[in-house]
N, C-alpha and C positions, 0 to 999 in steps of 0.2 A: 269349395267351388272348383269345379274342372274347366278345365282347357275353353270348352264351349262357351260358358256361362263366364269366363272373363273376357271372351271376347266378343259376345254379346252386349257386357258391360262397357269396353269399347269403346264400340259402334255407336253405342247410346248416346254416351259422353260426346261422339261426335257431331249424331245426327241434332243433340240439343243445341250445340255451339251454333251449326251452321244456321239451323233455326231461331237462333237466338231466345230458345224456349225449351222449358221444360216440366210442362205444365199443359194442361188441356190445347189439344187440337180438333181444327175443326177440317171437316171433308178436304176444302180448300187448300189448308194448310198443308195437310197431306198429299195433296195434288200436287201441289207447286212447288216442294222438295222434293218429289219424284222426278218429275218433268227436269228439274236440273241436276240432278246425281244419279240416276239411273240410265241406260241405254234404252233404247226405244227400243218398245216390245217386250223388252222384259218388266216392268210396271204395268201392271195389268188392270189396274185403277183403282177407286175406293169403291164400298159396294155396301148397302143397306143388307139386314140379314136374311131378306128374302131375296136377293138380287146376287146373279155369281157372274163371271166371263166365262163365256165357253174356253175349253181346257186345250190349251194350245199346244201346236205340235215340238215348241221349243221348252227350255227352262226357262220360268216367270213366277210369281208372283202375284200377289194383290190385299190388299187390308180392308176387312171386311169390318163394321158395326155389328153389336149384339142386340140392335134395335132394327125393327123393320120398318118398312117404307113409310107405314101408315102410323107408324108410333106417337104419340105424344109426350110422352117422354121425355126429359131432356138428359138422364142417366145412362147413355151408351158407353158401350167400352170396347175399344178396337184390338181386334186380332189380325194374325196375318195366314195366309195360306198360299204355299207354296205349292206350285205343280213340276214334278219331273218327270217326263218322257219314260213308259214304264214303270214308275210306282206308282204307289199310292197317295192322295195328295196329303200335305204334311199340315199341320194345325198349330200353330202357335198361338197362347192364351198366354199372357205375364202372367196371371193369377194362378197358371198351372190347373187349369180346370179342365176334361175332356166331356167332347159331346154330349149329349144325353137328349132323352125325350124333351126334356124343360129348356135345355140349352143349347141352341146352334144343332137340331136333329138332322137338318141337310149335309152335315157333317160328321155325322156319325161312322162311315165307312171310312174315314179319314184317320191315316196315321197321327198320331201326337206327339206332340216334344217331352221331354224331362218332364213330370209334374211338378219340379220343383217349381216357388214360386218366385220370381222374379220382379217383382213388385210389391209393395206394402198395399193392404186393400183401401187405406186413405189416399195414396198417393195418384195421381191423375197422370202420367207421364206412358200411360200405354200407348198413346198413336207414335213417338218416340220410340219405344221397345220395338213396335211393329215393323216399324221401317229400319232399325239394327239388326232386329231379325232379316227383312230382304237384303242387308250386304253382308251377312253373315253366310247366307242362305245362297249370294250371289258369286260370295270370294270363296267360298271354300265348301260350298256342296250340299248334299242333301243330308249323307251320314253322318255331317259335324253338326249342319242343323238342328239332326233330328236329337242331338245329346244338349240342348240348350233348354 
């Protein structure tokens, strides 16, 4: 495990406590850890997989669903994306999985993190991941990010 990925793990640890969860989140949930541990403006919101924020002139964030608006569905899985001023925007999946036609294609021109995987595919604690990844992503950059 490197540098990144322990402090990713963390962050996790953190974001679960403050949450007092570590286990399925909902929009909400994500919401309203943001709203109290992030700066304004940099939390860019939650966002269905067809819906994004226009890409701001500062460093921000935001945690996107793998389900679209119109889904039925109740098996989403939350990822986070990052925007930096001059790159490219950055893709975090726990699963380690990158864009593709079948997955997240609005994403496709999108940097990716580590493919390592950061989560067990039973484990439900990716809106958690998401949001360690934004103060991973917050406190120390895009280049540490991008090794997570």
């Amino acid at each position: 495990m490197d540098s990144a990925d322990q402090l990713l793990e963390v962050y996790a640890r953190m974001v679960a406590q403050r949450m007092q969860s570590n286990t399925t989140t909902s929009t909400s949930d994500l919401q309203g850890y943001a709203d109290m541990y992030f700066r304004p403006g940099v939390f860019l919101g939650v966002f269905a997989a067809d819906e994004s924020p226009p890409r701001p002139q500062h460093r921000g964030f935001y945690v996107q669903n793998t389900l679209r608006t119109d889904s039925e569905s109740r098996n989403g899985h939350w990822v986070a994306v990052a925007m930096e001023p001059g790159e490219k925007s950055l893709l975090f999946d726990s699963f380690g999985r990158t864009p593709g036609a079948a997955f997240m294609p609005h994403l496709m021109h999108a940097e990716t993190t580590d493919p390592d995987r950061n989560q067990e595919w039973e484990s439900t604690r990716c809106g958690q991941l998401s949001l360690a990844f934004g103060h991973l992503y917050m406190n120390h950059g895009y280049y540490v990010a991008l090794r997570a």
